[in-house]
Structure formats: C-alpha cells, structure tokens
Biopython code that builds the backbone (N, CA, C, O; Angstrom):
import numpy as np
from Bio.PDB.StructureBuilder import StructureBuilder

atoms = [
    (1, "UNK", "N", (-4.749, 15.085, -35.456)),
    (1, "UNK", "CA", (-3.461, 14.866, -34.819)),
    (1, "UNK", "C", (-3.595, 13.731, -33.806)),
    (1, "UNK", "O", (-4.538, 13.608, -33.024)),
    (2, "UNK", "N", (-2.543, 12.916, -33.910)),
    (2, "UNK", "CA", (-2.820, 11.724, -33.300)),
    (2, "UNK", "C", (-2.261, 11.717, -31.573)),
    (2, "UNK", "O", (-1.041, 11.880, -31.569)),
    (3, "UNK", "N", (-2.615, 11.627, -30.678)),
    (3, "UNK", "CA", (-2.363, 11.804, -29.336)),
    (3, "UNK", "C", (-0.601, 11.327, -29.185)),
    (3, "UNK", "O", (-0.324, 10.293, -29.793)),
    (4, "UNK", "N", (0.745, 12.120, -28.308)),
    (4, "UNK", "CA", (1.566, 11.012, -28.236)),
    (4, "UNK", "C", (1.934, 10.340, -26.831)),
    (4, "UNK", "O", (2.246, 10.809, -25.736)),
    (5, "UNK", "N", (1.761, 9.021, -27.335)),
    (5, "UNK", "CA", (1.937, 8.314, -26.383)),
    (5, "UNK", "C", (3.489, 8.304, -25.550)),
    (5, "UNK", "O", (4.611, 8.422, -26.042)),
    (6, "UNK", "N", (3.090, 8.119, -24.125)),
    (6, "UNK", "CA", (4.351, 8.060, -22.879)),
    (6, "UNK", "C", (4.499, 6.533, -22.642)),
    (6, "UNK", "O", (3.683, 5.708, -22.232)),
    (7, "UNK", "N", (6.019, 6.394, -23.094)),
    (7, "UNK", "CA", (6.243, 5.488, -22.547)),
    (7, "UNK", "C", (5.688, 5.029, -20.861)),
    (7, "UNK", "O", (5.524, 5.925, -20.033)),
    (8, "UNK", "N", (5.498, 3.921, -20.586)),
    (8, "UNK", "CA", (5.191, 3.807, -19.119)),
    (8, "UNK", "C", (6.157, 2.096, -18.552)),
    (8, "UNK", "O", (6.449, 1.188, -19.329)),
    (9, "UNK", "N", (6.429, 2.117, -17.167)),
    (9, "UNK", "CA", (6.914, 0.955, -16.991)),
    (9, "UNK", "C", (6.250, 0.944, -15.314)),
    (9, "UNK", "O", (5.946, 1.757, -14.441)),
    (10, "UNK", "N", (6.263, -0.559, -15.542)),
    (10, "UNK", "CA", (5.768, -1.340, -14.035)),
    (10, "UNK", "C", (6.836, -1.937, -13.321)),
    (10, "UNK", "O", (7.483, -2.915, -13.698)),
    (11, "UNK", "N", (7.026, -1.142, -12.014)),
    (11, "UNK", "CA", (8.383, -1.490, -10.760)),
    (11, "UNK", "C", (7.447, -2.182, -9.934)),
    (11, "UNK", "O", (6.468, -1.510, -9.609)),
    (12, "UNK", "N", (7.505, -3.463, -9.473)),
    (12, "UNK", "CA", (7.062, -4.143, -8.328)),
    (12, "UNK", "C", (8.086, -4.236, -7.335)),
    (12, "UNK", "O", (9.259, -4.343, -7.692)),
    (13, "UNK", "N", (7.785, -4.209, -6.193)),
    (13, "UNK", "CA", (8.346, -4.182, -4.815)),
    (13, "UNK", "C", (7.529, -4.916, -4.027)),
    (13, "UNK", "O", (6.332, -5.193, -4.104)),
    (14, "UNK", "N", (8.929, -5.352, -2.760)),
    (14, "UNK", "CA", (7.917, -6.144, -1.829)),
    (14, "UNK", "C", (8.474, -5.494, -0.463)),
    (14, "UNK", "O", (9.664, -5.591, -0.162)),
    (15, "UNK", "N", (7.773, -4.996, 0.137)),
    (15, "UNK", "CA", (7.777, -4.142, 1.314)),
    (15, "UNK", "C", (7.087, -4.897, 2.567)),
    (15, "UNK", "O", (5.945, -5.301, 2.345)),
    (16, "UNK", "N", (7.665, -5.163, 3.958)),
    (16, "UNK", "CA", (7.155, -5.204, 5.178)),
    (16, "UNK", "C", (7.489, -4.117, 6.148)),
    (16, "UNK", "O", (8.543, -3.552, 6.441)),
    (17, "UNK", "N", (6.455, -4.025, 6.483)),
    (17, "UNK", "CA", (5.915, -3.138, 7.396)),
    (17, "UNK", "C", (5.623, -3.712, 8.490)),
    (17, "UNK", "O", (4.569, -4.340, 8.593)),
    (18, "UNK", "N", (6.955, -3.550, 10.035)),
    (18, "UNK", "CA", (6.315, -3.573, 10.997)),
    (18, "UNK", "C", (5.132, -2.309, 11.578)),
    (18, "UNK", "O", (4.964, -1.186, 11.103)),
    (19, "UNK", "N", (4.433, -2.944, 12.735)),
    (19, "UNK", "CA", (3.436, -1.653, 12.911)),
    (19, "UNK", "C", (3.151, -1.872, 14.479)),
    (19, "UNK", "O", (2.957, -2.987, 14.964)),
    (20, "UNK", "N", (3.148, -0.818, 15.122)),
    (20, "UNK", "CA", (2.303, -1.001, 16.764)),
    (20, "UNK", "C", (0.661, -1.394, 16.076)),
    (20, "UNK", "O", (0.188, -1.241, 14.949)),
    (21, "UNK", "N", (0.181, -1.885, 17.192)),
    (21, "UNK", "CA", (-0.841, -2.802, 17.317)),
    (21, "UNK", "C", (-1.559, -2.569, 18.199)),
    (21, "UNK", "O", (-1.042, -3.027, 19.219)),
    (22, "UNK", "N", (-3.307, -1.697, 18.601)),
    (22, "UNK", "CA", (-3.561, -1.890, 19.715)),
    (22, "UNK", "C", (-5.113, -2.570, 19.117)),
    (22, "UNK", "O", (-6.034, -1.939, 18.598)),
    (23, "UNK", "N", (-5.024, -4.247, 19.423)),
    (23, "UNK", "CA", (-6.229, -4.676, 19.900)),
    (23, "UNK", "C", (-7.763, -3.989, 20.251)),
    (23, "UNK", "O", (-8.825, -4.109, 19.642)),
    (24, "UNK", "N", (-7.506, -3.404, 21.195)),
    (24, "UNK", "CA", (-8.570, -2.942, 21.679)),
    (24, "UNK", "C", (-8.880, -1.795, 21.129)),
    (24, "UNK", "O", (-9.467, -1.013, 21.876)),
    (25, "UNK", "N", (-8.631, -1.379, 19.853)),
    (25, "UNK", "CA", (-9.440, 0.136, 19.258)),
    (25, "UNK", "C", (-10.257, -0.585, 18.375)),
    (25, "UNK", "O", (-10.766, 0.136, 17.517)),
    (26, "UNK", "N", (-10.534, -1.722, 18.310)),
    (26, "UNK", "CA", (-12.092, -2.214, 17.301)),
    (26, "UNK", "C", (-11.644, -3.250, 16.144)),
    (26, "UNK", "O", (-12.258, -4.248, 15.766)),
    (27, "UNK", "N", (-10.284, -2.693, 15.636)),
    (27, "UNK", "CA", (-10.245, -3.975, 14.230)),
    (27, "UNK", "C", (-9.655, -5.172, 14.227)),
    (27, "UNK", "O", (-8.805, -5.382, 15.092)),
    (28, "UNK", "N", (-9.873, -5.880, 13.569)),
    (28, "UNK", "CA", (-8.945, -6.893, 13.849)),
    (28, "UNK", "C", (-7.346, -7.067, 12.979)),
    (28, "UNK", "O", (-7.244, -6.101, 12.223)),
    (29, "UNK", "N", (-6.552, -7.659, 12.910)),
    (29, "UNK", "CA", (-5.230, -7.064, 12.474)),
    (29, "UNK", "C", (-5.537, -6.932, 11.436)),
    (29, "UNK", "O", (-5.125, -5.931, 10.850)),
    (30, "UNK", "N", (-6.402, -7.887, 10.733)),
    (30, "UNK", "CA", (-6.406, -7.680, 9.163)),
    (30, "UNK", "C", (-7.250, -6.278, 8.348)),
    (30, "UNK", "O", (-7.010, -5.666, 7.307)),
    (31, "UNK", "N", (-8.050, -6.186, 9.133)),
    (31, "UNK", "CA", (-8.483, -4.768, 9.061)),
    (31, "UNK", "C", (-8.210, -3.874, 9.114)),
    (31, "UNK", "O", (-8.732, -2.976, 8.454)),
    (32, "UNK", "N", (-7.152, -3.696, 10.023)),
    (32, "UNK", "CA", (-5.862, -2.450, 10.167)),
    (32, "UNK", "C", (-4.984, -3.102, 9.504)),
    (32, "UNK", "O", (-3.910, -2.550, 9.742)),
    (33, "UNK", "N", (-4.861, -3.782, 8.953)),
    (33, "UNK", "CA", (-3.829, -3.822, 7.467)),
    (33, "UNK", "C", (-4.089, -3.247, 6.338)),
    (33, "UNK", "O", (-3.248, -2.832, 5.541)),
    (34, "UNK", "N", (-5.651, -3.185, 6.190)),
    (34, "UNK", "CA", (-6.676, -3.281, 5.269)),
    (34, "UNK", "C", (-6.631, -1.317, 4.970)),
    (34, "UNK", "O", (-6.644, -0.561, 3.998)),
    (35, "UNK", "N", (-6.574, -1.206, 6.441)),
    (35, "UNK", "CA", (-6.297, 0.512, 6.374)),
    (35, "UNK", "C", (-4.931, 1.550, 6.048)),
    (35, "UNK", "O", (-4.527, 2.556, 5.464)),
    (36, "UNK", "N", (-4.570, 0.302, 7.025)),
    (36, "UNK", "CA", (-2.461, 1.016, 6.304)),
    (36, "UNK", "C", (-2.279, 0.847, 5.104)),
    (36, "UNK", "O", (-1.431, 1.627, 4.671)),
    (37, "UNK", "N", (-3.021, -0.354, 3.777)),
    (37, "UNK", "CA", (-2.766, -0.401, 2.984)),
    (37, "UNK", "C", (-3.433, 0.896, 1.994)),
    (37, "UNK", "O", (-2.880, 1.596, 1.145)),
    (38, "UNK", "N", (-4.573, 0.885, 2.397)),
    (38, "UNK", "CA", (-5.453, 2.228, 1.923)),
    (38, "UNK", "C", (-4.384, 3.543, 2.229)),
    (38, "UNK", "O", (-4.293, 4.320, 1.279)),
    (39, "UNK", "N", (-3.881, 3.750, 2.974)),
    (39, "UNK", "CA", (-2.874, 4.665, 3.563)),
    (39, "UNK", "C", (-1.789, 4.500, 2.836)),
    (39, "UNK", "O", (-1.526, 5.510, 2.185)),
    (40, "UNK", "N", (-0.942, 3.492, 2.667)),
    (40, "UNK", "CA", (0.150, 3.611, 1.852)),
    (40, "UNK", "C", (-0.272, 3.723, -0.006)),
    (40, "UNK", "O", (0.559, 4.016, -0.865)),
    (41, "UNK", "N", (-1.174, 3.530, -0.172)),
    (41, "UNK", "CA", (-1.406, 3.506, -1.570)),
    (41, "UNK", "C", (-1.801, 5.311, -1.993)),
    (41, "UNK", "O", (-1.299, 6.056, -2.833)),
    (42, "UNK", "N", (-2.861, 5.520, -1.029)),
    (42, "UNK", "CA", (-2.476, 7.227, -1.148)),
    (42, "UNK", "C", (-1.284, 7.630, -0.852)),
    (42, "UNK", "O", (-1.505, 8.714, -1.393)),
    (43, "UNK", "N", (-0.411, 7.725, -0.551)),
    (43, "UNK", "CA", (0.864, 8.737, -0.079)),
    (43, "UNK", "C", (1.521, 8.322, -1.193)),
    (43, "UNK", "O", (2.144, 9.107, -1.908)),
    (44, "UNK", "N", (1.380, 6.373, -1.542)),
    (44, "UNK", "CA", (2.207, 6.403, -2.935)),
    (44, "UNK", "C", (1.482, 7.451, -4.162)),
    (44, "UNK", "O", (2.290, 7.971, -4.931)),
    (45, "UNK", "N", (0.520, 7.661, -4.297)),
    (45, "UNK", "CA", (-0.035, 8.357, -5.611)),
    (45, "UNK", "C", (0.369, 10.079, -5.781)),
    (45, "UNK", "O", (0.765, 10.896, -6.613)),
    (46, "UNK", "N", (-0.109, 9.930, -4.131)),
    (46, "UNK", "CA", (0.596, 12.108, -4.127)),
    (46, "UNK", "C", (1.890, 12.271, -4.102)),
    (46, "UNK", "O", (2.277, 13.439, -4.118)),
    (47, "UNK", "N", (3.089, 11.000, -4.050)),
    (47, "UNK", "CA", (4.236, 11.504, -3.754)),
    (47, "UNK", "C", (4.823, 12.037, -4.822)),
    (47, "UNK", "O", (5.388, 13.130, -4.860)),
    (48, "UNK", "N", (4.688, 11.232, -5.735)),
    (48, "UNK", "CA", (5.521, 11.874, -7.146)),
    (48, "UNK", "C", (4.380, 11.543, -8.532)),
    (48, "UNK", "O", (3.726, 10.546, -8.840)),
    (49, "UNK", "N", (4.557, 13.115, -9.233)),
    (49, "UNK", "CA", (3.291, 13.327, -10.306)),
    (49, "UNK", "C", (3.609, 11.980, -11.750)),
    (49, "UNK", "O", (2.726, 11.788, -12.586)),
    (50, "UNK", "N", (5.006, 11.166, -11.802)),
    (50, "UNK", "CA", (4.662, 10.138, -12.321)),
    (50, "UNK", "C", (4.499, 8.747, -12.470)),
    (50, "UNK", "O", (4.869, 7.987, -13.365)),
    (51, "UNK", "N", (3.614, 8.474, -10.988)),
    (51, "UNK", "CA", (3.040, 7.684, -10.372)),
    (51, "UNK", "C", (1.636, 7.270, -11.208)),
    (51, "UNK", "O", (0.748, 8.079, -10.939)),
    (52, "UNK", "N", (1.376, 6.651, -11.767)),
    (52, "UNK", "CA", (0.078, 6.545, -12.705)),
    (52, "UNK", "C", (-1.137, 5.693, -12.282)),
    (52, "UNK", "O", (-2.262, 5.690, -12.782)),
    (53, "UNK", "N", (-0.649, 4.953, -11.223)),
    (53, "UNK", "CA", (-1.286, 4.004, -10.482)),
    (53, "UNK", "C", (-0.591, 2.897, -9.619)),
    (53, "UNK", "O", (0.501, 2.369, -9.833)),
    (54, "UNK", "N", (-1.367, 2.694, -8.716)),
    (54, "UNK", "CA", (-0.382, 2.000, -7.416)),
    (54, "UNK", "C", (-0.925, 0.507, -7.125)),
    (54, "UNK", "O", (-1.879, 0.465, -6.349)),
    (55, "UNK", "N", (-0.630, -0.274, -7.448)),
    (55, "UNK", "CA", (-1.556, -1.474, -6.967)),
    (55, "UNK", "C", (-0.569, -2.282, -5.870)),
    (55, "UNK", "O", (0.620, -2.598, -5.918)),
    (56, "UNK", "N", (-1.429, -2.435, -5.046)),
    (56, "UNK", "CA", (-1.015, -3.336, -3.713)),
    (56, "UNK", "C", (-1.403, -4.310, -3.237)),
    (56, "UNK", "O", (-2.612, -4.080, -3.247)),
    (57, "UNK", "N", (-1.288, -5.301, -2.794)),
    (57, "UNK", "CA", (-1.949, -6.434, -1.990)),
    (57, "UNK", "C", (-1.146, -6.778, -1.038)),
    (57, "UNK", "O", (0.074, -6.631, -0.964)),
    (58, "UNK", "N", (-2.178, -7.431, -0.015)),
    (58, "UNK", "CA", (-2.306, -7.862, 1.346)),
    (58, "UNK", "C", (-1.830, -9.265, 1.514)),
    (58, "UNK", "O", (-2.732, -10.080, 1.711)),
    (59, "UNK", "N", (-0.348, -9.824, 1.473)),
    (59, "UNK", "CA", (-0.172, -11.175, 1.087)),
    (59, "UNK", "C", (0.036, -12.158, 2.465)),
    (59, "UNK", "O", (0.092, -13.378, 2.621)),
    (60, "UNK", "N", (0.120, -10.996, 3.375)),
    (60, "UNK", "CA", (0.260, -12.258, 4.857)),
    (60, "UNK", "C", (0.112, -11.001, 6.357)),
    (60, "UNK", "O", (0.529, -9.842, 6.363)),
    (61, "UNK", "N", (-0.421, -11.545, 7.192)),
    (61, "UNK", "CA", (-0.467, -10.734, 8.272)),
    (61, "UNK", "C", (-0.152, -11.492, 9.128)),
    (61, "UNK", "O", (-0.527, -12.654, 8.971)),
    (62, "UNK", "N", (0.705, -11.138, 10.446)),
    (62, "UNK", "CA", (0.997, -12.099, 11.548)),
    (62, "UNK", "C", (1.078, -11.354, 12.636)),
    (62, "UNK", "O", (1.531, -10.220, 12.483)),
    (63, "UNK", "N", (0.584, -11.876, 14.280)),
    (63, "UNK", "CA", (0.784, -11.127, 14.922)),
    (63, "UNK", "C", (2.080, -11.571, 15.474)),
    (63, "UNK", "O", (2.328, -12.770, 15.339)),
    (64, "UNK", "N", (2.903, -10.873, 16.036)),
    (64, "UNK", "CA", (4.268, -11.323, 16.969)),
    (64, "UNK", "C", (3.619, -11.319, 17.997)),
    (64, "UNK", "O", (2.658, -10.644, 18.367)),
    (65, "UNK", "N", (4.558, -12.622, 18.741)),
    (65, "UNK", "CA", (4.319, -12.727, 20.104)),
    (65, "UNK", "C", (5.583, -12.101, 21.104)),
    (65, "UNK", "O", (6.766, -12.400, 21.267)),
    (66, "UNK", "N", (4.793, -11.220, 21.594)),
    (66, "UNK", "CA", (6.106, -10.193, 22.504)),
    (66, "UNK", "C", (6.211, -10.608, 23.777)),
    (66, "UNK", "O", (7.013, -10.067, 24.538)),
]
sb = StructureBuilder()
sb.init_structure("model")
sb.init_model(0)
sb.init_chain("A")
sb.init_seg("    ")
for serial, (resi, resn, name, xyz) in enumerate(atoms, 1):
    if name == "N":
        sb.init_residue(resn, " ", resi, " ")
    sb.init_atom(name, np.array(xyz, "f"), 0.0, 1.0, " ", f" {name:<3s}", serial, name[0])
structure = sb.get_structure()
C-alpha cells in the first residue's frame, strides 16, 4: 500500500519586531536577535499541529536612537 500523500503549501511573511533592549545583560543586538529568533521559531512550531516547519531569517537589525 502506497503511503498518501498531504498536500502541503509554503506562506512567507515578513514580520518586525520591535523589542526592549538592555545592553548591559552580555549580547550584542544581534545576538539577542539571534535568540528571539530561536524563540519565535519554537512557539511558531507548538502553535498549531499543521505547522511542518518554520524557517526564518535575520534580514536587518538596528538600534533606535531614543
């Protein structure tokens, strides 16, 4: 018996994320991007069971000047 295949489709999105910022806990911004992104890619996978895989990238980081 031959396995049946699920349809599947790929939704791209482009999402910014402002974020508080504290300097002085060790990373540098891109590194705590590096982690929110690790962070948003889990919550995307547990949120809904037909989520099959999440791919993300890191396309610009900036700090504001307040």
């Amino acid at each position: 018996m031959e396995p049946i295949l699920t349809p599947t489709i790929t939704v791209s999105f482009v999402v910014d994320l402002k974020l508080k910022y504290d300097p002085f806990k060790g990373k540098s911004p891109m590194q705590f991007a590096a982690s929110i992104e690790d962070d948003l890619r889990d919550v995307l996978m547990d949120w809904r069971p037909e989520i099959l895989n999440a791919y993300t990238s890191i396309t610009e980081v900036n700090e504001d000047n307040v």
